[in-house]
N, C-alpha and C positions, 0 to 999 in steps of 0.2 A: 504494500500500500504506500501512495504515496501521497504526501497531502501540500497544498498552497494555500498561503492566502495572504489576504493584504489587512495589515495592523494600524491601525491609528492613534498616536501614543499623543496624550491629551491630558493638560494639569494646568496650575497656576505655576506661574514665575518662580523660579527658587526649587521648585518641587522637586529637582535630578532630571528629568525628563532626558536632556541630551546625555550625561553622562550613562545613564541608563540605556541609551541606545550602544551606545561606544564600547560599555561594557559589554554588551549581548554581542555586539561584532567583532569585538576584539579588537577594534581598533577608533580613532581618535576622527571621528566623521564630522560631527555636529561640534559647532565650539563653546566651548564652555568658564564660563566667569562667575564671582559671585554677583554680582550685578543681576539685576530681575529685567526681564525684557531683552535676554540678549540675540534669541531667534527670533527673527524676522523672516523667515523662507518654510517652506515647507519642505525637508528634507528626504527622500525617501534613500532608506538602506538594506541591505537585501544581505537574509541571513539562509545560508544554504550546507543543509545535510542531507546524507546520503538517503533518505526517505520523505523528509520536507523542505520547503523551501516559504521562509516569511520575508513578506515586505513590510518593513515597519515605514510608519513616515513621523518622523519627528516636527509637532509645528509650535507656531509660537503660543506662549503664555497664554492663558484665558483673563481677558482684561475686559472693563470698561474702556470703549474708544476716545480716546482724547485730541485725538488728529484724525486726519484720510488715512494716514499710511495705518495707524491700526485698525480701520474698517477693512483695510486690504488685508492685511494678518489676520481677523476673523474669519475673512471668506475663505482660509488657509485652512482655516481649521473645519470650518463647516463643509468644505469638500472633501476633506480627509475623513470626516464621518461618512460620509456617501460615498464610498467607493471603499468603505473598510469591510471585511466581513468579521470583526471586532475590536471593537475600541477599549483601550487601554488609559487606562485614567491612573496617573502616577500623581501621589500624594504625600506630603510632608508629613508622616506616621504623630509628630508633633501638634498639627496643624489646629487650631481650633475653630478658624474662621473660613471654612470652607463651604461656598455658596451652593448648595446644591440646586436652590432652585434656578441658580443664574444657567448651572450645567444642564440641567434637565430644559431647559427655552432654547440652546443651543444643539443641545442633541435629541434631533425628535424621530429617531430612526428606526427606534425600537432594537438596532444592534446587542449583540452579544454583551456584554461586560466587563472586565475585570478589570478591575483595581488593586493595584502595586502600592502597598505603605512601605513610601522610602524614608531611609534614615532611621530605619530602628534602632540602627548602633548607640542613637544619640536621643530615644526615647525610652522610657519606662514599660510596662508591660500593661500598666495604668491606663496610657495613652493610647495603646496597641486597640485593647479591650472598648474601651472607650470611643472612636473614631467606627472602631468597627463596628458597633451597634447602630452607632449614628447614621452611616452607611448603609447597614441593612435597613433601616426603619425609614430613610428619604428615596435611595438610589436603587434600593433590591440589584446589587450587583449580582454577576451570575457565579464570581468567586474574590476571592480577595486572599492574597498573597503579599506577607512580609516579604521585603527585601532589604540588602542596602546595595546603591549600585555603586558605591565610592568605593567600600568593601570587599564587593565584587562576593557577596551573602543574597541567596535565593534566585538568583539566575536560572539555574537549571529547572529550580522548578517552577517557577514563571512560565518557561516557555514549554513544559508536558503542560500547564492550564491552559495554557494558549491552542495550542493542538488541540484538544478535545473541541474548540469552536471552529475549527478552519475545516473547509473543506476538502474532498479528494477532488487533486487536480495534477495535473503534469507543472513542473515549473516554469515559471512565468519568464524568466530570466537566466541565463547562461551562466553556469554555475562559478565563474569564475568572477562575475560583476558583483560592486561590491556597491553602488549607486548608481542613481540615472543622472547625477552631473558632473559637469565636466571641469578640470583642470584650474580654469579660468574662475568658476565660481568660489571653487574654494583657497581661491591666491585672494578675491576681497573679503571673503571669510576672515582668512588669518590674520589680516589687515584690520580688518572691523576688532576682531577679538582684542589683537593687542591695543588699540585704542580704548577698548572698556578695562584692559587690565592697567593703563600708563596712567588717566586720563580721569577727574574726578568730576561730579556734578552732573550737569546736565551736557559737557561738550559731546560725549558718547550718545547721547540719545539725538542728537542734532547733526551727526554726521549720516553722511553713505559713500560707500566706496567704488569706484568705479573701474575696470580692467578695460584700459585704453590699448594697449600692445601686451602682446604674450607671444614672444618671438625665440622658438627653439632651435637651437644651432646645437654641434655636435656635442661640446663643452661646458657650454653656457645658456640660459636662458633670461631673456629679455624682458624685461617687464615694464610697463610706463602705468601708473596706477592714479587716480583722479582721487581725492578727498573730497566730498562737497559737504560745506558747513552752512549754517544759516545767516551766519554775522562776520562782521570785520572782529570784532572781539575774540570769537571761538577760533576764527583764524591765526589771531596772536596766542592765542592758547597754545594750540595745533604744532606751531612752528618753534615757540619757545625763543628765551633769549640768544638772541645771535643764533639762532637754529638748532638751538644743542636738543631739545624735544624730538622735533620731528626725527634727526638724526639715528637718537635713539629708539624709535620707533619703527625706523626702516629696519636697524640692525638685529631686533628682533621679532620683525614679521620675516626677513627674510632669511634667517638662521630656521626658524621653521618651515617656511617656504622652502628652502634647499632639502631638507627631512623627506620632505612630501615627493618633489620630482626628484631626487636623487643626481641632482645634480648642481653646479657654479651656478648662482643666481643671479644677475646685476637689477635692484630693484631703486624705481627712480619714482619718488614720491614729488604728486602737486597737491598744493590747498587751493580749492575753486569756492566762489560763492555762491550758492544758489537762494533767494531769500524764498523762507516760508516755504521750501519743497513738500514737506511735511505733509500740506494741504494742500499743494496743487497734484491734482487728477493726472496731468501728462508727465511730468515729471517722474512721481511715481510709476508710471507706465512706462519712460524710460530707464528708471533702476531695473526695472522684472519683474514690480510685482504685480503678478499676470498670472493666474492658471494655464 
């Protein structure tokens, strides 16, 4: 027997959600900070064994919208409902202020369920008990599995619960893919991330990054990368005095960046303004975000 299917990994901000991907692939896909709000994309990662094969997609936080771009990141998530054949709701085993009724307006699919309490390492058995009543009594999940995905604690059996909802199908994907994006996405990935890791306040939530050139020679790979901020301000932020920020910024996007392709990276960082992209409609439909 062999089984597929497509997973939809769904929580508030903070919750593990990416690392909990990363953990289950073994490897470092979705990026991760403590900052809330740091996935903006809907990421899909594809976990494949010798009998199943899941496509998880990792999306953004479940928020109230406060701009366009996070009307766009809901759409992200509400089509990752629609096209999941179980959704995966990863929670802060901690958590006490978790909206069910906001989840349940958002997901009206009647999908499969399970819910992952992450972070047990760093809760009581109090809490465990507790959330998971709360749980059954709002959400009637269809199982609910401790984890911790920092730990790299309840993996395995996460994913036999996951199997019992997916269906038998041939896989979806060539056993050797490991996502459906490409190179280029995840070079302003690495970029965005270490701007939420350098970078304090609001400048991280006001940028996007843009892959202008990605130019692969035999040795080396070419990179020209666009920063766009909201203000003349965030830009002085960005670039720091006498440019020693930015600097350091490139030197550590692109020490990861060389990890990734395996290979000499020349990474050549610009600050562009764009005012209020946030809110404008084409703007954001030229970052991507676009199902």
């Amino acid at each position: 027997m062999h089984q597929s299917g497509f997973v939809a990994i769904v929580g508030k901000p903070n919750a593990g959600k990416s690392t909990l991907l990363n953990t289950l692939l073994g490897q470092d896909l979705s990026i991760v900070t403590p900052k809330a709000q740091t996935t903006r994309h809907r990421i899909r990662g594809v976990l494949t064994a010798e009998n199943y094969q899941l496509i998880f997609s990792d999306t953004p936080g479940i928020i109230t919208p406060g701009y366009k771009l996070h009307e766009r990141m809901m759409t992200f998530v509400q089509s990752a409902f629609a096209d999941a054949d179980v959704i995966l709701l990863v929670l802060d085993a901690a958590d006490t202020h978790f909206d069910a009724e906001r989840f349940l307006k958002l997901n009206t699919t009647g999908k499969k369920l399970v819910v992952a309490l992450n972070k047990i390492d760093l809760s009581t058995q109090e809490d465990i008990e507790r959330i998971s009543e709360s749980l059954n009594n709002t959400l009637k999940p269809d199982a609910i599995v401790p984890i911790s995905a920092k730990e790299k604690f309840g993996g395995e059996v996460l994913i036999k619960t996951l199997l019992k909802f997916v269906p038998e199908a041939p896989a979806y994907f060539d056993k050797d893919m490991l996502t459906d994006r490409n190179e280029r996405f995840f070079v302003s990935e690495i970029i965005r991330e270490k701007i939420f890791l350098q970078y304090e306040k609001e400048v991280p939530y006001s940028i996007e990054v843009a892959i202008e050139e990605f130019k692969e020679q035999p040795h080396i790979v070419r990179i020209r990368s666009y920063i766009f901020v909201e203000r003349e301000s965030q830009k002085a932020i960005l670039l720091g005095k006498n440019g020693v920020a930015i600097k350091k910024l490139g030197t550590a996007a692109r020490k990861k960046i060389e990890l990734m392709v395996g290979k000499k990276v020349f990474l050549e960082l610009t600050v562009k303004i764009r005012d209020d992209w946030r809110n404008n409609e084409q703007q954001l439909t030229n970052f991507g975000y676009t199902e």
